[in-house]
C-alpha positions in Angstrom: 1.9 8.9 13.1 4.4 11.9 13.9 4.3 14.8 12.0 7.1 14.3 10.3 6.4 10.8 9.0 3.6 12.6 7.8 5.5 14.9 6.2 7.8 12.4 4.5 4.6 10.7 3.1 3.4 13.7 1.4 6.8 14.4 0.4 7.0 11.0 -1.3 3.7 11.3 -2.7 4.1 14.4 -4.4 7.2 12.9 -6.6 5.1 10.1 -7.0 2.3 12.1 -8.2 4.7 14.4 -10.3 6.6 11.2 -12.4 3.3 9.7 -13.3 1.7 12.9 -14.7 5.2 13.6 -16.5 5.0 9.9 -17.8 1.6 10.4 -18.5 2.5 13.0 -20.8 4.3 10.4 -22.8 7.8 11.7 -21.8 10.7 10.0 -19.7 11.5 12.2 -17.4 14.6 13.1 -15.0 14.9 13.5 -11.7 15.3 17.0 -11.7 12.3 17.4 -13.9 10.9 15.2 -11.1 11.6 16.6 -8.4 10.8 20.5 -10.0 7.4 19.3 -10.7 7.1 18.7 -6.6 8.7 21.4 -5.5 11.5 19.9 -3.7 15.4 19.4 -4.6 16.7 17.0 -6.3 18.8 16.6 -3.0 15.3 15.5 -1.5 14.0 13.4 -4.4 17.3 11.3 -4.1 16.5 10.9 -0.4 12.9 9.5 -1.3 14.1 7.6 -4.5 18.2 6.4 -4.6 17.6 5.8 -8.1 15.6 7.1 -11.1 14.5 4.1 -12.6 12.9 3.7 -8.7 10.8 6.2 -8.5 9.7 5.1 -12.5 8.6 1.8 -11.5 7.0 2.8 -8.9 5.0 6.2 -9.8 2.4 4.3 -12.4 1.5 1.7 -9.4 0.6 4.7 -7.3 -2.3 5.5 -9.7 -3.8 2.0 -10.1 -4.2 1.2 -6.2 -7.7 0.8 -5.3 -9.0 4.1 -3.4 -11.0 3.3 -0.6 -13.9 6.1 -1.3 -14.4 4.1 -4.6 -14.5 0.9 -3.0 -16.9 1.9 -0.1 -19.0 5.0 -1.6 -22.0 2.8 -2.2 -21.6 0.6 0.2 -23.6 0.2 3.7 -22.4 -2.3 5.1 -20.8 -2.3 8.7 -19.7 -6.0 8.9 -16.0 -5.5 9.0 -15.3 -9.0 7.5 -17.3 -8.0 4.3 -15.3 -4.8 4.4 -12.2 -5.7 5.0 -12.8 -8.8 2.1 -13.9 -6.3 -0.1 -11.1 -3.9 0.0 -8.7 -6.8 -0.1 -10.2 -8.2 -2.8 -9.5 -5.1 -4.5 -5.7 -4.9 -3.6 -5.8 -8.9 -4.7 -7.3 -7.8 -8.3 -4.8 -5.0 -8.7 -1.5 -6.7 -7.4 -1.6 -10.1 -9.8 -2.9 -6.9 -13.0 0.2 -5.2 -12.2 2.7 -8.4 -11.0 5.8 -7.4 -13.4 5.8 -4.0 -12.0 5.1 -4.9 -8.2 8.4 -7.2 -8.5 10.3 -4.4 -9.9 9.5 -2.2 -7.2 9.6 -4.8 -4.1 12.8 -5.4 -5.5 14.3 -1.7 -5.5 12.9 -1.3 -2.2 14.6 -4.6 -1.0 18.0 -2.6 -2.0 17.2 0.6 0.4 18.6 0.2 3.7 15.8 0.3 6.0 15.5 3.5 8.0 17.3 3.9 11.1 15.4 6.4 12.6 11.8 8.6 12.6 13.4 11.2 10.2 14.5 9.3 7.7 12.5 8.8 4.5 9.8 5.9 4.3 11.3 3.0 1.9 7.8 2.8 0.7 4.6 4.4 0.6 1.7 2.8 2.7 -1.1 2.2 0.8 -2.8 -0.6 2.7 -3.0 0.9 6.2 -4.8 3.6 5.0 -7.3 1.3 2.8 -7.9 -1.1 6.1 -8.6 1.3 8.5 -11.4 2.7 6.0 -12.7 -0.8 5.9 -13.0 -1.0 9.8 -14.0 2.3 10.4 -17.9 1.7 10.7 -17.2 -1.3 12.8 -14.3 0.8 14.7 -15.8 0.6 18.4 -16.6 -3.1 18.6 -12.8 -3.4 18.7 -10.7 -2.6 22.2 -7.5 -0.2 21.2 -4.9 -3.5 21.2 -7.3 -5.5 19.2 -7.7 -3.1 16.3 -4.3 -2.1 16.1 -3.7 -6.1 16.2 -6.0 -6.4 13.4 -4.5 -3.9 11.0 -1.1 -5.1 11.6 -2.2 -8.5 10.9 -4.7 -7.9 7.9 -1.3 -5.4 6.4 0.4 -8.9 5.7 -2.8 -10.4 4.0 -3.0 -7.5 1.8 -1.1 -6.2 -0.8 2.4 -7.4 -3.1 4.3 -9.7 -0.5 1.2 -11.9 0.2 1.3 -12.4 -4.2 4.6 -13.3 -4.3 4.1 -15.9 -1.4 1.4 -17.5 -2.9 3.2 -17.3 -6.8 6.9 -18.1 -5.4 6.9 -19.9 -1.8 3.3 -21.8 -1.8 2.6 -22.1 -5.1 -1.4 -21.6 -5.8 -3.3 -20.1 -8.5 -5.0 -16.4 -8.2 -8.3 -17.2 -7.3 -7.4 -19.9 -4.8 -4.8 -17.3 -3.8 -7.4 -14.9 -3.0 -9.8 -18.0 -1.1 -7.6 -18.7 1.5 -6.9 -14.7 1.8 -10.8 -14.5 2.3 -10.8 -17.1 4.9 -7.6 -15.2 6.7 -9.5 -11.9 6.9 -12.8 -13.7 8.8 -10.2 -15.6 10.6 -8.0 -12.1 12.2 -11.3 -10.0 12.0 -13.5 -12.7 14.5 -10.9 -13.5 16.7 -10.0 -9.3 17.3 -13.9 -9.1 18.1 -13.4 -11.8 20.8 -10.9 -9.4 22.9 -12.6 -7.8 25.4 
């Protein structure tokens, strides 16, 4: 990732990370409170967030995403299907607890012109990547380069708030046969990345 997407991220995360604890404190803050609480302008937090009610919706669903030290701290396991199941599973669990908020936030997002180039601010933050590559990372090698890269792509449209609303809205199953034939994805995309050689 370039430095500066990098630094757009952090940027992003902060005033994520600055609305929650100012909601947490059981006020409703603006942006300028916001944006004071990271350090950055309210020039910047408007780049990251168009709207206040955006940035709102979205800070409390930063906090409740599954951390990937929690998820693998006691865990030995290198079989990247377990893994990758595991941490989905997770994601699965948090996205239908949280579904009235995800939809609000999708749907700001959907009304942000996508960005044009490497400089502009990311529409969203990634939390996924970051959560399958921890999954993979003990079974890392037994991939080739285009495999793995393959595989996250592929597994980042398993996991997380669009693959809910598909299985709610466009194929309508239940949660937990949602999250079966998710299961059965993941050992589907993680065996056939191990077959490239």
């Amino acid at each position: 990732m370039p430095p500066r997407t990098n630094q757009h991220l952090r940027t992003r995360k902060d005033l994520l990370l600055a609305a929650a604890k100012l909601l947490k404190e059981g006020r409703q803050p603006t942006m300028d409170e916001i944006a004071a609480a990271a350090l950055v302008s309210r020039a910047t937090a408007y780049r990251y967030f168009p709207t206040l009610e955006a940035l709102l919706v979205e800070a409390p669903l930063d906090g409740a995403m599954p951390d990937a030290r929690q998820i693998f701290a006691e865990d030995k396991s290198t079989d990247p299907v377990e893994r990758a199941d595991r941490a989905e599973a997770e994601i699965h669990r948090m996205s239908y607890q949280n579904e009235a908020q995800l939809r609000l936030m999708l749907a700001n997002t959907l009304l942000v012109r996508p960005a044009e180039s490497e400089a502009a601010a990311p529409a969203r933050q990634n939390r996924r990547t970051p959560l399958i590559e921890a999954a993979l990372a003990p079974s890392r090698k037994r991939f080739t380069k285009e495999a793995y890269e393959n595989l996250c792509a592929a597994l980042a449209l398993v996991f997380g708030t669009e693959s809910m609303v598909v299985f709610r809205d466009v194929v309508p199953l239940d949660e937990r046969k949602a999250r079966k034939v998710k299961s059965w994805a993941i050992r589907a995309l993680v065996q056939a990345a191990l077959k490239e050689r």
